[in-house]
Backbone as a chain_set.jsonl record, in Angstrom:
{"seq": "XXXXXXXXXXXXXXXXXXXXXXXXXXXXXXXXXXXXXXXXXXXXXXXXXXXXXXXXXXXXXXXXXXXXXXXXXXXXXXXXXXXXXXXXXXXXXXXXXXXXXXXXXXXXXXXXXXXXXXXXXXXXXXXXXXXXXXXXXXXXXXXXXXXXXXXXXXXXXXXXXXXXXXXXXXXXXXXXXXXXXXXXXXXX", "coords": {"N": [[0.846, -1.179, 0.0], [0.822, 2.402, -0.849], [1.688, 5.108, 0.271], [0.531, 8.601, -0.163], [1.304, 11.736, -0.885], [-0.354, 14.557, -1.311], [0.384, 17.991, -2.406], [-2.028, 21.055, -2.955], [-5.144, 22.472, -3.914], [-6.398, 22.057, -2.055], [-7.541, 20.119, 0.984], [-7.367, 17.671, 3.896], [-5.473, 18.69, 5.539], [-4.382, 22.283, 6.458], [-1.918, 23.919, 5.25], [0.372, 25.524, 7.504], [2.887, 26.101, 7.556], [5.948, 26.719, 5.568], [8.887, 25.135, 4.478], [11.641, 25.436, 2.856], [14.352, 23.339, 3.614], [17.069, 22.722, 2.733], [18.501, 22.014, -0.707], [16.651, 22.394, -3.5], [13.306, 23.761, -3.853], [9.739, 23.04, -3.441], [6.848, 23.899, -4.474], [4.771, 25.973, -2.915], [1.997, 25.497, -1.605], [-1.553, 25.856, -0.425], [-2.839, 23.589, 0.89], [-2.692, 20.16, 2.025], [-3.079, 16.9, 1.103], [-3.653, 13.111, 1.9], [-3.378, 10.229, 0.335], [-4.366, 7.102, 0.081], [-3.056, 3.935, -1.477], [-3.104, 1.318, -3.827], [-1.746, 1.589, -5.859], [0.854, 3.679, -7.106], [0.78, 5.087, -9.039], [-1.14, 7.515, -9.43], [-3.101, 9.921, -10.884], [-1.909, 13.427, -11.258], [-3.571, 15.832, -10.904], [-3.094, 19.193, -12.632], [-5.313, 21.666, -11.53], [-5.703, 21.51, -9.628], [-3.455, 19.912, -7.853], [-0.483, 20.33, -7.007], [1.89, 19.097, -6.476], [2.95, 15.861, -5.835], [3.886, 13.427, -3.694], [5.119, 10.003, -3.001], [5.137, 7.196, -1.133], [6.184, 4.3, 0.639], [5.36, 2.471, 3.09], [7.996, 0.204, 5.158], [9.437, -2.189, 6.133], [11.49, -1.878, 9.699], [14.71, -0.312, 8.729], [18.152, -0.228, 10.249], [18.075, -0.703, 12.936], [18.166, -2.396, 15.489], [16.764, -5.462, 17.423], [15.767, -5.26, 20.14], [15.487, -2.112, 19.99], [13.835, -2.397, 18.363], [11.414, -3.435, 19.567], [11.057, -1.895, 21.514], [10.539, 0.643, 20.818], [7.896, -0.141, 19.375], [6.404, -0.343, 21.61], [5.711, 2.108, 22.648], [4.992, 3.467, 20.587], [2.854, 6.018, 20.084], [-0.349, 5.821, 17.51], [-0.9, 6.823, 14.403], [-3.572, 9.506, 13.633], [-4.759, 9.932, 15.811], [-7.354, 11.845, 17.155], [-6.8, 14.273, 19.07], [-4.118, 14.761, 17.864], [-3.914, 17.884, 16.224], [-2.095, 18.909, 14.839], [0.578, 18.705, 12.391], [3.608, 17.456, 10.42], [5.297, 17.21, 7.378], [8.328, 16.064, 6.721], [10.227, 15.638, 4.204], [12.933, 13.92, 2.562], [16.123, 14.044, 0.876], [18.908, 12.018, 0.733], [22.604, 12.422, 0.592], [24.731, 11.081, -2.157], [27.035, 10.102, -1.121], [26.093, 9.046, 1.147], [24.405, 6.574, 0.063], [26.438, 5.336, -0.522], [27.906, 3.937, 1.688], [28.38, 1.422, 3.701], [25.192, -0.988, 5.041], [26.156, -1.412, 7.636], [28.092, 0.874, 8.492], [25.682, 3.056, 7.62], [24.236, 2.639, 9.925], [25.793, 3.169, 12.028], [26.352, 5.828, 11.986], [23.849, 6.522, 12.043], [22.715, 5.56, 14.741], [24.739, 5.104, 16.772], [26.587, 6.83, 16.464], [25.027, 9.431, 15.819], [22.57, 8.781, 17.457], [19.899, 8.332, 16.89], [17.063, 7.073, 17.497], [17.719, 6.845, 20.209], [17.756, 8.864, 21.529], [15.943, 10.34, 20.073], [13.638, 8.744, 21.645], [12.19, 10.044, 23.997], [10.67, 11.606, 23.165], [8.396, 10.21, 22.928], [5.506, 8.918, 23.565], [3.981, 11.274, 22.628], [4.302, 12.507, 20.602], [3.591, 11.28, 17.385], [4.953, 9.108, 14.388], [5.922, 8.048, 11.218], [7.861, 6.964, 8.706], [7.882, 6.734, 5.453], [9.343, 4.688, 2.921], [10.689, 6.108, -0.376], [12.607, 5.736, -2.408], [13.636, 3.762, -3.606], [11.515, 3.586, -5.488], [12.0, 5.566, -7.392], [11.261, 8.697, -6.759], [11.395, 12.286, -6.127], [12.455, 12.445, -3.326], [14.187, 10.392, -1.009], [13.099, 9.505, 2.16], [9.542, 9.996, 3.355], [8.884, 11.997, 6.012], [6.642, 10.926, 8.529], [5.098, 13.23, 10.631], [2.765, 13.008, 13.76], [0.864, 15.383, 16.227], [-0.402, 16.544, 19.251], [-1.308, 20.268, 19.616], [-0.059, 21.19, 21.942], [1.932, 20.121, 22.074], [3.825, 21.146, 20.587], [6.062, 22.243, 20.971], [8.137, 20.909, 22.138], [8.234, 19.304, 19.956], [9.478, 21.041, 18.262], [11.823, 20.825, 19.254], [12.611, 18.173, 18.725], [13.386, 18.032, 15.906], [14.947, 20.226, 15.698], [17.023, 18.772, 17.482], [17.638, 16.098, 15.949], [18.15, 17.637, 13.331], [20.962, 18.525, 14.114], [22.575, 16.349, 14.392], [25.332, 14.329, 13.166], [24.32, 12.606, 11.475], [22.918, 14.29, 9.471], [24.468, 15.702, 8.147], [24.538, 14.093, 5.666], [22.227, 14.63, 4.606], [20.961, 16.239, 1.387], [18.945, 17.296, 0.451], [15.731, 18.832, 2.013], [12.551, 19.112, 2.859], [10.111, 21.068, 5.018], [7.294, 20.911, 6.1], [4.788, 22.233, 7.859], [1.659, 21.598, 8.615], [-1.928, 21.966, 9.48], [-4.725, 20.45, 11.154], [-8.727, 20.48, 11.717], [-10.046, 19.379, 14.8], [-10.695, 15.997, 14.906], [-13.592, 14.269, 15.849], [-13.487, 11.885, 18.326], [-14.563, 8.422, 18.43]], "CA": [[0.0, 0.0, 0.0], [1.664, 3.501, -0.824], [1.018, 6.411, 0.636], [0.343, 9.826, -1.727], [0.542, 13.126, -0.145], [-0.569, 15.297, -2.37], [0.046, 19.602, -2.037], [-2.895, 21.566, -3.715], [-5.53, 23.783, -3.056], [-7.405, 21.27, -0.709], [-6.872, 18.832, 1.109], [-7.651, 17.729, 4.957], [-4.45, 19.784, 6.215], [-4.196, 23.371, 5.945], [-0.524, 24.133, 5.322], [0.959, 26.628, 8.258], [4.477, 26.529, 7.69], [6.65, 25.876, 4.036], [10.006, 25.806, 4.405], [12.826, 24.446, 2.069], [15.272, 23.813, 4.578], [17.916, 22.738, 2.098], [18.27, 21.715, -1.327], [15.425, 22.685, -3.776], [11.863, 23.602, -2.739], [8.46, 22.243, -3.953], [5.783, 24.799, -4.684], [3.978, 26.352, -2.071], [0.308, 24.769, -1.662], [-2.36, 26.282, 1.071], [-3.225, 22.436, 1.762], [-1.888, 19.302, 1.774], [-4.068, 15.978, 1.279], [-3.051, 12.117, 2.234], [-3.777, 9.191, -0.497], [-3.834, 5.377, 0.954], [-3.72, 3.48, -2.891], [-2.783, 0.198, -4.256], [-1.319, 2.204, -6.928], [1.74, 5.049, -6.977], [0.407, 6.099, -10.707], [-2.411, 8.373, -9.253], [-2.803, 11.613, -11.411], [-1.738, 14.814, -10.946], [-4.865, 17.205, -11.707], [-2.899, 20.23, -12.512], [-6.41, 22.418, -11.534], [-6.204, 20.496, -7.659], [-2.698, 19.324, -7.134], [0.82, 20.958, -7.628], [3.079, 17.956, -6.606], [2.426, 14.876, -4.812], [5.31, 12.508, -3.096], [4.512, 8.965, -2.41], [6.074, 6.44, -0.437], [5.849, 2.835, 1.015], [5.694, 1.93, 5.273], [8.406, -0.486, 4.677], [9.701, -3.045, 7.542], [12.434, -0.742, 10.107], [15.802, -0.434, 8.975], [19.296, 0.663, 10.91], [17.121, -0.696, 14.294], [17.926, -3.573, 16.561], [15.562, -5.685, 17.965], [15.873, -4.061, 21.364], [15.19, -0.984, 19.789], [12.389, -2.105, 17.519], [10.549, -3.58, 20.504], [10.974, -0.085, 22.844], [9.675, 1.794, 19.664], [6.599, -0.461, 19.408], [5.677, -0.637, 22.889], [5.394, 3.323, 23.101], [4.752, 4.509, 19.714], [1.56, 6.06, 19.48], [-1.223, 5.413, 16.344], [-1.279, 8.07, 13.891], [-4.738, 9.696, 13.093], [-5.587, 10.711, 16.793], [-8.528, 12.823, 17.154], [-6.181, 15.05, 19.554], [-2.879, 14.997, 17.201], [-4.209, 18.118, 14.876], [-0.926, 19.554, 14.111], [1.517, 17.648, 12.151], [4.209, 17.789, 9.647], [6.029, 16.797, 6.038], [9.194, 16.402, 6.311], [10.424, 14.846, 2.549], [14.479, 14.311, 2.722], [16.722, 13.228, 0.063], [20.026, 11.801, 1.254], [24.063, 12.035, -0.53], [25.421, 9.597, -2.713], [27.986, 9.991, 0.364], [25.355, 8.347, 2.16], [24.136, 5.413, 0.022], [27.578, 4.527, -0.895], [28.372, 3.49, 3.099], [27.137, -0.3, 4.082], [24.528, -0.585, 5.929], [26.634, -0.776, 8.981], [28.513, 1.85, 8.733], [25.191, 3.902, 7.872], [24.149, 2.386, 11.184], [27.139, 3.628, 12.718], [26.526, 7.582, 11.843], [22.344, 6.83, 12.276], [22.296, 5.206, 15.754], [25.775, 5.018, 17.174], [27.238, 8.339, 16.668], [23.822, 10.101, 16.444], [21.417, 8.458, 19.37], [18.382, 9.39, 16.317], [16.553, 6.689, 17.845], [17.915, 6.364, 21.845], [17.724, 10.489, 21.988], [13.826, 10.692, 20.05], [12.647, 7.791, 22.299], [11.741, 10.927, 25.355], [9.143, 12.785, 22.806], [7.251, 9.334, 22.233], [4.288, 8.708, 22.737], [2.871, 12.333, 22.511], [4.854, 12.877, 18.97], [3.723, 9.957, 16.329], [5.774, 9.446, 13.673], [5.516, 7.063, 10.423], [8.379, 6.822, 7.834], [7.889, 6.127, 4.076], [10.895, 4.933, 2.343], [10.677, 6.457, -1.264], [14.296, 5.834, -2.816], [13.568, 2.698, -4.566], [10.126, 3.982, -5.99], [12.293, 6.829, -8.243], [10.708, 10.004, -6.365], [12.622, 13.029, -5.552], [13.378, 12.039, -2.202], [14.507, 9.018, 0.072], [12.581, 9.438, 3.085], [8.719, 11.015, 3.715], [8.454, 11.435, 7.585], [5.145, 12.182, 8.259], [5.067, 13.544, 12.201], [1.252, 13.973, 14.187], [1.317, 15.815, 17.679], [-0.951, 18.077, 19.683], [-0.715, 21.815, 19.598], [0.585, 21.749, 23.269], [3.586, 19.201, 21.8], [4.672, 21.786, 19.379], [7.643, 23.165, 21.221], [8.186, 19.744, 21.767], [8.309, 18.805, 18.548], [10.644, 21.905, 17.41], [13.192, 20.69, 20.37], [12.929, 16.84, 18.168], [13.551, 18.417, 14.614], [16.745, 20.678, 15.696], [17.89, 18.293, 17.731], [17.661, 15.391, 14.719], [19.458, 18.09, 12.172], [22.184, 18.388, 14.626], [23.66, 14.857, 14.462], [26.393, 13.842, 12.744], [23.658, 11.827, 9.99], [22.077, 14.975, 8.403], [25.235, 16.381, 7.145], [24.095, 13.526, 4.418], [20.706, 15.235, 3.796], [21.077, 17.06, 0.137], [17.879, 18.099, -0.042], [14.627, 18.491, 3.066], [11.582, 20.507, 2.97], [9.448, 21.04, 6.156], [5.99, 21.532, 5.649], [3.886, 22.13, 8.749], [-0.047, 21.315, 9.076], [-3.335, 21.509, 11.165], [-6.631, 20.316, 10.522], [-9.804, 21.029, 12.759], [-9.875, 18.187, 15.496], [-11.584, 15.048, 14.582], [-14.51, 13.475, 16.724], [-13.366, 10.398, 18.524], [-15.213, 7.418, 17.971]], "C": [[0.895, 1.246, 0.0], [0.548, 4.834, -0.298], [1.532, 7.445, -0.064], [0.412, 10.711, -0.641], [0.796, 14.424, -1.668], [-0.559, 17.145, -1.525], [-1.057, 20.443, -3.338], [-3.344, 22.491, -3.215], [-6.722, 23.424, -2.118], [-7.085, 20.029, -0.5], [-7.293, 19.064, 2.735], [-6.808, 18.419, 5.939], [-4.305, 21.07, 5.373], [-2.499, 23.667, 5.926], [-0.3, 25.887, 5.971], [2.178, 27.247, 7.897], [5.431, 26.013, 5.95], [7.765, 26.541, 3.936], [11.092, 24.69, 3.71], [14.118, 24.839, 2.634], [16.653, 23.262, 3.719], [17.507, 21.965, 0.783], [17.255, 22.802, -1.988], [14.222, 22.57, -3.23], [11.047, 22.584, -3.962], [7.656, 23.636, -3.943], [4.757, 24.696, -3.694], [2.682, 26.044, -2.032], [-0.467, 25.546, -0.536], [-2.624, 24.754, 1.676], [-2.666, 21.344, 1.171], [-3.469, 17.989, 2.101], [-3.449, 14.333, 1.48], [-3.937, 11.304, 1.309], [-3.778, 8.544, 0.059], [-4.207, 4.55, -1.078], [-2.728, 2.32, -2.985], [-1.68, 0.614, -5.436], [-0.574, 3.652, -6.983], [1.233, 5.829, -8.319], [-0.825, 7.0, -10.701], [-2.039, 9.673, -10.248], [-2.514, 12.463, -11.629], [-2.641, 15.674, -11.705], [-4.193, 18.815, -11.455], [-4.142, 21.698, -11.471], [-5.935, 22.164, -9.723], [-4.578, 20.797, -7.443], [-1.33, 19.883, -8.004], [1.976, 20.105, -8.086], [2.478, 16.699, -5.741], [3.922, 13.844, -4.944], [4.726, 10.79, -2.457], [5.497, 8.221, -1.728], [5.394, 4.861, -0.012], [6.179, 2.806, 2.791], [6.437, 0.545, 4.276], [8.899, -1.529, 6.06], [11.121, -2.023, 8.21], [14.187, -0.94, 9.739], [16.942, 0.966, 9.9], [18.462, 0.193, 12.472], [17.405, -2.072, 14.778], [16.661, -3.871, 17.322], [15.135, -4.975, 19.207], [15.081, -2.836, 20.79], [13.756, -1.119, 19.62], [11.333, -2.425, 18.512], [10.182, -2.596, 21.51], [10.281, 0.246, 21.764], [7.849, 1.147, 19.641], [5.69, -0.358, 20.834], [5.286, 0.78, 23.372], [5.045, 3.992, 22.156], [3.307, 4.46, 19.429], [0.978, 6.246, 18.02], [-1.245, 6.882, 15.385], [-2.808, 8.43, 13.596], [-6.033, 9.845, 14.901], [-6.227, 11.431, 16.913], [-7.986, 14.19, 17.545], [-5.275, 15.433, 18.626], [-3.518, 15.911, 15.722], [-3.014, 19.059, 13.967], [-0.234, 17.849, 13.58], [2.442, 18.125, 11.203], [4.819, 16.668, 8.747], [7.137, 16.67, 6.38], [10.123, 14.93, 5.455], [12.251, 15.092, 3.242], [15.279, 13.121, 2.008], [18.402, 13.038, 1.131], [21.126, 11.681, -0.307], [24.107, 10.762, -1.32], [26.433, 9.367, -1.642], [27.57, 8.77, 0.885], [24.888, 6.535, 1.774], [25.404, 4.563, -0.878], [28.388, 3.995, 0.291], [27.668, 2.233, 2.781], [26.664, 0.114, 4.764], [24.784, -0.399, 7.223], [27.229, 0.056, 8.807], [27.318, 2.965, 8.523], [24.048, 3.541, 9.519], [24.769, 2.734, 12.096], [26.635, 4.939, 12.997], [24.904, 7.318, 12.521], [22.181, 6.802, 13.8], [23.783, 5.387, 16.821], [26.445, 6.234, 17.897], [25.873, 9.276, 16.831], [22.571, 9.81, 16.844], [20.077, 8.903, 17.8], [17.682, 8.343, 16.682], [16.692, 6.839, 19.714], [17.43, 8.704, 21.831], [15.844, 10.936, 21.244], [12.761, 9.884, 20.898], [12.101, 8.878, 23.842], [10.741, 11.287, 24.473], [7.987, 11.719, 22.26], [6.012, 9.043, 24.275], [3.297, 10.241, 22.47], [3.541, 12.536, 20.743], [5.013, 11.236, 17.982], [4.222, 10.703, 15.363], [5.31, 7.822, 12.496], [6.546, 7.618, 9.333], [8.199, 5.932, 6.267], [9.137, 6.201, 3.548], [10.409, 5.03, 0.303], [11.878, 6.183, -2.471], [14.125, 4.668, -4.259], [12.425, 2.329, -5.519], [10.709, 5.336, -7.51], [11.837, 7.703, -7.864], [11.394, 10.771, -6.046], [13.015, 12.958, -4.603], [13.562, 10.535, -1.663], [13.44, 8.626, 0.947], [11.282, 10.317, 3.014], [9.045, 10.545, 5.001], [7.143, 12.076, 7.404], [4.715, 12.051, 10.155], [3.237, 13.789, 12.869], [1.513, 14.316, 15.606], [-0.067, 16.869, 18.185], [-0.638, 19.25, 19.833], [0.755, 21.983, 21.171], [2.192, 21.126, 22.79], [4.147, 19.996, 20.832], [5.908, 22.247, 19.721], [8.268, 21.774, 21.352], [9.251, 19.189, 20.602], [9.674, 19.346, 17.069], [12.123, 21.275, 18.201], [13.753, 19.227, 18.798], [13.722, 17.481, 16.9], [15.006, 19.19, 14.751], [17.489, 19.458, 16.177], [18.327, 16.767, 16.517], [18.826, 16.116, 13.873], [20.362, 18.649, 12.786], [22.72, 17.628, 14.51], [24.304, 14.811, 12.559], [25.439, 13.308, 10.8], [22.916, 13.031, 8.602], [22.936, 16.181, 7.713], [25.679, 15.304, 5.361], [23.173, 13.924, 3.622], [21.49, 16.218, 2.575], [20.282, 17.882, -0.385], [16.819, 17.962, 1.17], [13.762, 19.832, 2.551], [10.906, 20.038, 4.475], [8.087, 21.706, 6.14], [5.323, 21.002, 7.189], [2.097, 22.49, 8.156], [-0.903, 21.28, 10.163], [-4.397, 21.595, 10.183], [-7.55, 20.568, 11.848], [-9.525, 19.146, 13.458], [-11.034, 16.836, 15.487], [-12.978, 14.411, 15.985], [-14.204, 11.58, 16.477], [-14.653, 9.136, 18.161], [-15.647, 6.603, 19.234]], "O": [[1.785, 1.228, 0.85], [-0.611, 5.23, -0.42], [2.663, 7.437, -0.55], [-0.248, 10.57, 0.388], [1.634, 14.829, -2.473], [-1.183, 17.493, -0.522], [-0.769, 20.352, -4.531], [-2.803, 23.277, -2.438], [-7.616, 24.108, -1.621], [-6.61, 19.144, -1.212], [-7.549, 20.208, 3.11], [-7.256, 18.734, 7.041], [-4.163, 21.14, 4.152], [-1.986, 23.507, 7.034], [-0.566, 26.963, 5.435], [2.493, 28.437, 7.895], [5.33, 24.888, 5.461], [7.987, 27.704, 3.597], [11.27, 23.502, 3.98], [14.798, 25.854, 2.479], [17.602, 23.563, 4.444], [16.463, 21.313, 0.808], [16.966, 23.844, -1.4], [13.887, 21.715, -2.41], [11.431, 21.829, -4.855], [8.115, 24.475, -3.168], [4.013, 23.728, -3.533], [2.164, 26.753, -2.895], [0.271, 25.868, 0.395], [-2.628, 24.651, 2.902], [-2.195, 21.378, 0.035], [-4.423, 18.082, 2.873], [-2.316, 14.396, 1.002], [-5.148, 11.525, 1.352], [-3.16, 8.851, 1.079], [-5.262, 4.643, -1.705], [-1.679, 2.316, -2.341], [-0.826, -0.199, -5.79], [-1.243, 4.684, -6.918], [1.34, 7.043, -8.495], [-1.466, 7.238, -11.725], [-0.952, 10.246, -10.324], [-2.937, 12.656, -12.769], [-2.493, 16.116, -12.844], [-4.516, 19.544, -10.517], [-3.573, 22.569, -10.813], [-6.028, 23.035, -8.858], [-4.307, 21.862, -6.888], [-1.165, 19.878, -9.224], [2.677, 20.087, -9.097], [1.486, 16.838, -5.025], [4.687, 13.626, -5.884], [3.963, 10.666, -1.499], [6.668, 8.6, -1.738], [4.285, 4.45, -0.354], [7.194, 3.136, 3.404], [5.972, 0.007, 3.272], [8.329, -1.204, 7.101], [11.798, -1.429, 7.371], [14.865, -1.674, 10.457], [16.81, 2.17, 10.115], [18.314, 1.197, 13.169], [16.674, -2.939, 14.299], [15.804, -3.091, 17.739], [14.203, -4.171, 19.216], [13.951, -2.656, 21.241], [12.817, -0.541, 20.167], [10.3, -1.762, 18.416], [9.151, -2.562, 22.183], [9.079, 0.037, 21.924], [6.846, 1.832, 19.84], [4.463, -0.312, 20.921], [4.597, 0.843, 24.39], [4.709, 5.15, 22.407], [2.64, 3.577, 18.889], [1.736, 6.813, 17.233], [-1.659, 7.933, 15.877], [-3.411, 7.417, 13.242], [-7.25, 9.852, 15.087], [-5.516, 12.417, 16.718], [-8.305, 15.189, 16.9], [-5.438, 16.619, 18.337], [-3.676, 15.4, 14.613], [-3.072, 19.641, 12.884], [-0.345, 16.681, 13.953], [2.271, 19.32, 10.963], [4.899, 15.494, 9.108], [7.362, 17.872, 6.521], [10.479, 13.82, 5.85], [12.689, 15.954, 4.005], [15.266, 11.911, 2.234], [18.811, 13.808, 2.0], [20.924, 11.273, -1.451], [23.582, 9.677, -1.074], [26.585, 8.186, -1.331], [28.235, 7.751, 1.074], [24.922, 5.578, 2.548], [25.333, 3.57, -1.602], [29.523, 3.593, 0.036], [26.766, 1.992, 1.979], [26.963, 1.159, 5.341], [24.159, 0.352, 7.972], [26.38, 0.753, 9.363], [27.601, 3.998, 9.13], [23.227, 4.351, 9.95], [24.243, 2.605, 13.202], [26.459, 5.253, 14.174], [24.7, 7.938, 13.565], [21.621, 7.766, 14.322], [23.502, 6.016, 17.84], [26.721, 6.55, 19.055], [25.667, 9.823, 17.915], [21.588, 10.512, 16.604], [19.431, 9.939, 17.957], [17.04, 8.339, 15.631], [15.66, 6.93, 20.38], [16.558, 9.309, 22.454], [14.924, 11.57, 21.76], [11.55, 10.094, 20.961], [11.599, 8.229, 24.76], [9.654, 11.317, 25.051], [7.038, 11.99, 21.524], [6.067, 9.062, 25.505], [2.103, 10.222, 22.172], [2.735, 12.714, 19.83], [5.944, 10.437, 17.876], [4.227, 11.917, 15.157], [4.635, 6.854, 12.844], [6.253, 8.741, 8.924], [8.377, 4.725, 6.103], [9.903, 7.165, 3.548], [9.863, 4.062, -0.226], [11.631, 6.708, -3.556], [14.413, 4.79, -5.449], [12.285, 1.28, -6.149], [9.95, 5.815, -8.352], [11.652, 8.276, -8.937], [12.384, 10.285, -5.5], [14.168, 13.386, -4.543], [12.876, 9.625, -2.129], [12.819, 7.591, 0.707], [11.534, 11.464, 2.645], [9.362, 9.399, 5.323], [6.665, 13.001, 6.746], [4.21, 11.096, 10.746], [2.561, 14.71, 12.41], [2.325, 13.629, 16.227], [-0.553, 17.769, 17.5], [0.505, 19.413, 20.261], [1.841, 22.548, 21.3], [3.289, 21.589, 23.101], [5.048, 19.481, 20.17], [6.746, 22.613, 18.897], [9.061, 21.539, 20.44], [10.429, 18.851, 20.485], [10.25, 18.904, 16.075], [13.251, 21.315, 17.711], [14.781, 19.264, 18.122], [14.939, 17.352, 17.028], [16.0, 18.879, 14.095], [18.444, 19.035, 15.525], [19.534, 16.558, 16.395], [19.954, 15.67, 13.664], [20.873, 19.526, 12.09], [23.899, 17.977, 14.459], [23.909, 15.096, 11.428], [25.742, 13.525, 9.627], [22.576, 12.817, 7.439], [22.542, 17.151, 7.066], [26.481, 15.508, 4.45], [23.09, 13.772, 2.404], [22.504, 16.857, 2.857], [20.444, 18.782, -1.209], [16.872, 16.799, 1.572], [14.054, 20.942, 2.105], [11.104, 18.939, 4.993], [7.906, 22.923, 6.167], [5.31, 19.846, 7.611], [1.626, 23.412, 7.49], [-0.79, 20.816, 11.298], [-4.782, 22.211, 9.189], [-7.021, 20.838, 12.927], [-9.063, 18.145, 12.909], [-12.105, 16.881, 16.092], [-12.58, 14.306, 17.145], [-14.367, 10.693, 15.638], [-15.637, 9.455, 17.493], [-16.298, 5.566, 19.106]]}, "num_chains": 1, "name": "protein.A"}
């Protein structure tokens, strides 16, 4: 199943924030919309949709079991009624980067920069869901796609600097950062 996020001029997130934090941007949208499809060859309706980025939930790499079992046992569900902020952030990585083995990019990811042992404090109020894009041909590597409550927003800014501080995101070549909010859903 791939996931589409499409930027246009509707969509269930209003786009707050659009920032091309390195690399090339993407064209500014007021809203951003989420696909779920069997199929990456969806459309693009110039009239609706500017760009759209898809990706795949793929099984976790760079993660020991240890790890992967702490991550599951605290990571909250995306699509919380509460969580109405959230954010994009698309990020291509170096050829630097995918010319390391996988241990050594295990080394720089977890080792040297903690990006799992140092984000495991902002879980469970900050869900998180990685699409890996790379092997799909799309302009980037990685979608993250972050959800949080308003109150977790400072939060959330602490996670994001402290992330493009380590040692691993002097691989990034290209990131945008697109913040969102939608009105707050009625639980169920």
């Amino acid at each position: 199943m791939f996931t589409i996020f499409r930027g246009g001029q509707s969509g269930a997130w209003r786009v707050t924030k659009f920032v091309p934090v390195k690399g090339a941007t993407l064209v500014r949208t007021p809203a951003l919309s989420t696909v779920y499809s069997a199929s990456i060859a969806l459309p693009i309706l110039p009239a609706l949709t500017s760009w759209r980025l898809a990706g795949v939930a793929s099984h976790v790499r760079y993660t020991e079991r240890p790890e992967k079992d702490q991550l599951a046992s605290v990571q909250a569900k995306l699509g919380r009624p509460e969580a109405t902020c959230a954010a994009l952030i698309p990020i291509k990585k170096s050829a630097a980067w995918w010319d390391l083995t996988q241990e050594e990019r295990r080394q720089i990811f977890e080792d040297k920069s903690q990006h799992i042992a140092a984000s495991m404090k902002y879980l469970p109020a900050i869900a998180r869901q990685l699409y890996h894009s790379r092997d799909l041909g799309e302009p980037f590597d990685f979608l993250t796609w972050f959800e949080y409550e308003p109150a977790q927003a400072e939060a959330f800014e602490e996670l994001v600097g402290m992330l493009r501080a380590t040692e691993e995101w002097n691989y990034v070549d290209r990131e945008m950062d697109i913040r969102v909010e939608r009105e707050r859903l009625d639980a169920d």
